[in-house]
DRENDO-1510 file (C-alpha; in Angstrom, 1 decimal, always signed):
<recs>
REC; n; res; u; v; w
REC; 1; UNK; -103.5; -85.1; +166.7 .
REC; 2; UNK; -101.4; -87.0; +169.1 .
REC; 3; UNK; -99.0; -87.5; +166.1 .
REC; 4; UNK; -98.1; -84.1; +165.7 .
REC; 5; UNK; -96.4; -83.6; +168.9 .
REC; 6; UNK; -95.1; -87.4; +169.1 .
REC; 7; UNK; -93.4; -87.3; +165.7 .
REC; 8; UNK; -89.6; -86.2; +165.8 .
REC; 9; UNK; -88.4; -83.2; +163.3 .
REC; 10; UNK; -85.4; -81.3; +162.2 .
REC; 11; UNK; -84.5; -78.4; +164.3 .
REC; 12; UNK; -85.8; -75.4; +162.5 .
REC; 13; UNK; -83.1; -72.9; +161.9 .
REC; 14; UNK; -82.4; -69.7; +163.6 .
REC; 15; UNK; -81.8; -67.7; +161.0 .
REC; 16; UNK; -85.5; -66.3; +159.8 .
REC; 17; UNK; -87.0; -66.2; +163.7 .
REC; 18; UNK; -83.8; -64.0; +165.0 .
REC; 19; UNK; -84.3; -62.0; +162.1 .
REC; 20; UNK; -87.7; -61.5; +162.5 .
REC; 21; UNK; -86.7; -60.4; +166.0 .
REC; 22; UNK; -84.7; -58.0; +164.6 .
REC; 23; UNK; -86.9; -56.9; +162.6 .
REC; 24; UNK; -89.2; -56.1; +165.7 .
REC; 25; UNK; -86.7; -54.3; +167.7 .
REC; 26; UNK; -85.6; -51.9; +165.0 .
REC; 27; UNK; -89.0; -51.2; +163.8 .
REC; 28; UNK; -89.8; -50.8; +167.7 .
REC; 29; UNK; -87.3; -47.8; +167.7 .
REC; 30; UNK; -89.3; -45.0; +165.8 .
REC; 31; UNK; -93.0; -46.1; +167.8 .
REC; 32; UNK; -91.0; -45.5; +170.7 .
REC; 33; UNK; -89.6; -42.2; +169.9 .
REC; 34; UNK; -93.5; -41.0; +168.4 .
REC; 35; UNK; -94.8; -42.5; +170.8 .
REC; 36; UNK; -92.9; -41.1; +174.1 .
REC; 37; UNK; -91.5; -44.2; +175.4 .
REC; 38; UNK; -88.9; -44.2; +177.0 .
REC; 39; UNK; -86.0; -45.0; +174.7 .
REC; 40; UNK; -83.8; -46.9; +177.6 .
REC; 41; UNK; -86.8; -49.6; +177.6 .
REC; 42; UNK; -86.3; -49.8; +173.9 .
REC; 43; UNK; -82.3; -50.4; +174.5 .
REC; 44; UNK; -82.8; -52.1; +177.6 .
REC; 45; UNK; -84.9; -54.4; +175.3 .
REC; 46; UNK; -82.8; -54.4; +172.4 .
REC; 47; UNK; -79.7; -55.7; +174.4 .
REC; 48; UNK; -81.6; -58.5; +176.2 .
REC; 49; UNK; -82.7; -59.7; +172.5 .
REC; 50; UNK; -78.8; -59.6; +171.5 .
REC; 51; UNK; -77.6; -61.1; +174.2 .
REC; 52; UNK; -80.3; -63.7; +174.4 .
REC; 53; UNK; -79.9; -64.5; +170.8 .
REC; 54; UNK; -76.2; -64.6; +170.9 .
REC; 55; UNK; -76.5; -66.9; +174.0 .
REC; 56; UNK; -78.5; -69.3; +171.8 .
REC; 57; UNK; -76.2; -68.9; +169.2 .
REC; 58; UNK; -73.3; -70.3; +170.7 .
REC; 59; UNK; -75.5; -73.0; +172.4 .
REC; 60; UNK; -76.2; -74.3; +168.9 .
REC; 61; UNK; -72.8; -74.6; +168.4 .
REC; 62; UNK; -72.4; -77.5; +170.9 .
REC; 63; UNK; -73.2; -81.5; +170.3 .
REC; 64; UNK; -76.1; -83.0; +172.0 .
REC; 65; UNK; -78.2; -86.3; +171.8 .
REC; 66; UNK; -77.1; -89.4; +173.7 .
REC; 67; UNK; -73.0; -89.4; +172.7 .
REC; 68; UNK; -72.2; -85.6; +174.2 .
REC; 69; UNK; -74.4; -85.9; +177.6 .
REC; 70; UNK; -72.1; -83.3; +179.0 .
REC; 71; UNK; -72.8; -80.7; +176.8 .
REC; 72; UNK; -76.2; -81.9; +176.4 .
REC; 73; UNK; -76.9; -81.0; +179.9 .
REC; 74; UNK; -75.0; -77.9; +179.8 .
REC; 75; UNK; -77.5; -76.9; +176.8 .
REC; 76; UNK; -80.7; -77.2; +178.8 .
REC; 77; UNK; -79.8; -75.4; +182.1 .
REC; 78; UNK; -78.1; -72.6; +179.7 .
REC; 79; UNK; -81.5; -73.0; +177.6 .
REC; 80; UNK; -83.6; -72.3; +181.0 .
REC; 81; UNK; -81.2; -69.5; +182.8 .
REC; 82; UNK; -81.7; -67.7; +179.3 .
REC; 83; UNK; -85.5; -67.1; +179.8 .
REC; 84; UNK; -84.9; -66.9; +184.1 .
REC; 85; UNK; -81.6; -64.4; +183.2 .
REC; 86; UNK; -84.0; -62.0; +181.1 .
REC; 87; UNK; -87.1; -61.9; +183.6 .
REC; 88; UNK; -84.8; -60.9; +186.5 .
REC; 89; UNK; -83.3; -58.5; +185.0 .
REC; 90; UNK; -87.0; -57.3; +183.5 .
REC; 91; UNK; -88.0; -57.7; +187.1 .
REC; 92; UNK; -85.8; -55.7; +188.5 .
REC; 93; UNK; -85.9; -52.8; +185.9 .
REC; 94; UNK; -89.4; -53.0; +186.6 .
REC; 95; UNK; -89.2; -52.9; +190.4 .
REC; 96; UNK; -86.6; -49.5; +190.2 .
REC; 97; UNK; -88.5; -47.6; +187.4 .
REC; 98; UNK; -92.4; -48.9; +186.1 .
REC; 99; UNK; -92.5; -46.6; +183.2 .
REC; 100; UNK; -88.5; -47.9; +181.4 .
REC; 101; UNK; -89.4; -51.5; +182.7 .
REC; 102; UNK; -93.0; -51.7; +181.4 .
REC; 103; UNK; -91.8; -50.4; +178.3 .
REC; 104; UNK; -88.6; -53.3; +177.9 .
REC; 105; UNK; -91.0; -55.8; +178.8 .
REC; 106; UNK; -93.5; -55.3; +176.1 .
REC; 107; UNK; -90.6; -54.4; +173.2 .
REC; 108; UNK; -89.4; -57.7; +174.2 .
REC; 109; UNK; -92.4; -60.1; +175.1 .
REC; 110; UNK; -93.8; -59.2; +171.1 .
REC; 111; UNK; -90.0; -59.7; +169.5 .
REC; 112; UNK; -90.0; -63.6; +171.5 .
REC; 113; UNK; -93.4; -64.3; +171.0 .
REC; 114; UNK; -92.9; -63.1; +167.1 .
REC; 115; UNK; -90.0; -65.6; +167.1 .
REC; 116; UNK; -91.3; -68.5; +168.5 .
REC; 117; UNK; -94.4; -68.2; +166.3 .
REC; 118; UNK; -91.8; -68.7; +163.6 .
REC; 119; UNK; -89.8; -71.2; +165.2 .
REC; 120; UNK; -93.1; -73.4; +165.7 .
REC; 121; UNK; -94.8; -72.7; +162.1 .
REC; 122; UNK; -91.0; -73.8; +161.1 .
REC; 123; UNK; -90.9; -77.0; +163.0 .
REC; 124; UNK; -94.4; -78.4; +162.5 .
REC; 125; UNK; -94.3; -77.5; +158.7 .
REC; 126; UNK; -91.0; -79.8; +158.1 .
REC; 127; UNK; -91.0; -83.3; +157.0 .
REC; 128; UNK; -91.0; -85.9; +160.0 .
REC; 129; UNK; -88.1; -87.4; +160.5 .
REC; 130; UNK; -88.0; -91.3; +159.6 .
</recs>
């Protein structure tokens, strides 16, 4: 088991997890208008995701490993102020106005965890590297 997590692999791609996310948001859209929600927690939640996954976008546009420590760095505080940046903003949704913040906050908690399920399926199902 300790193999698993010691053997390096390709970073998955993007592509299918921020899709899948997608797919969660717009399919979170008519629940919420059934289901009474309040439709600024659904586009409260919908422009976190964007801007999240836009974020991490352009953040896997930049070099890193051991040659590019500059952006390297620059990666993993933008990497942890992406998850920090959305829970304060949550928070304070929350805070002003329970029902819209509980709302955002559950639209978005199932579209992450829905794409880092992928990610990780992706990840442990590819070929070690050598």
């Amino acid at each position: 088991m300790a193999g698993v997590f010691s053997t390096p692999r390709p970073v998955p791609s993007r592509r299918v997890p921020a899709l899948a996310g997608a797919a969660v948001i717009v399919l979170g859209l008519p629940v919420f208008l059934v289901g009474g929600f309040p439709l600024g927690g659904w586009a409260l939640a919908a422009v976190l995701w964007a801007a999240a996954e836009a974020l991490s976008w352009w953040l896997g546009r930049l070099q890193i490993g051991a040659d590019h420590l500059r952006s390297s760095g620059a990666v993993g505080i933008a990497t942890a102020f992406r998850g920090i940046g959305v829970m304060v903003v949550l928070l304070a949704v929350t805070v002003s106005d329970k029902r819209l913040g509980v709302s955002a906050v559950v639209l978005y908690a199932l579209t992450y965890t829905l794409a880092l399920g992928i990610s990780l399926i992706e990840y442990f199902s590819a070929e070690p590297r050598r």
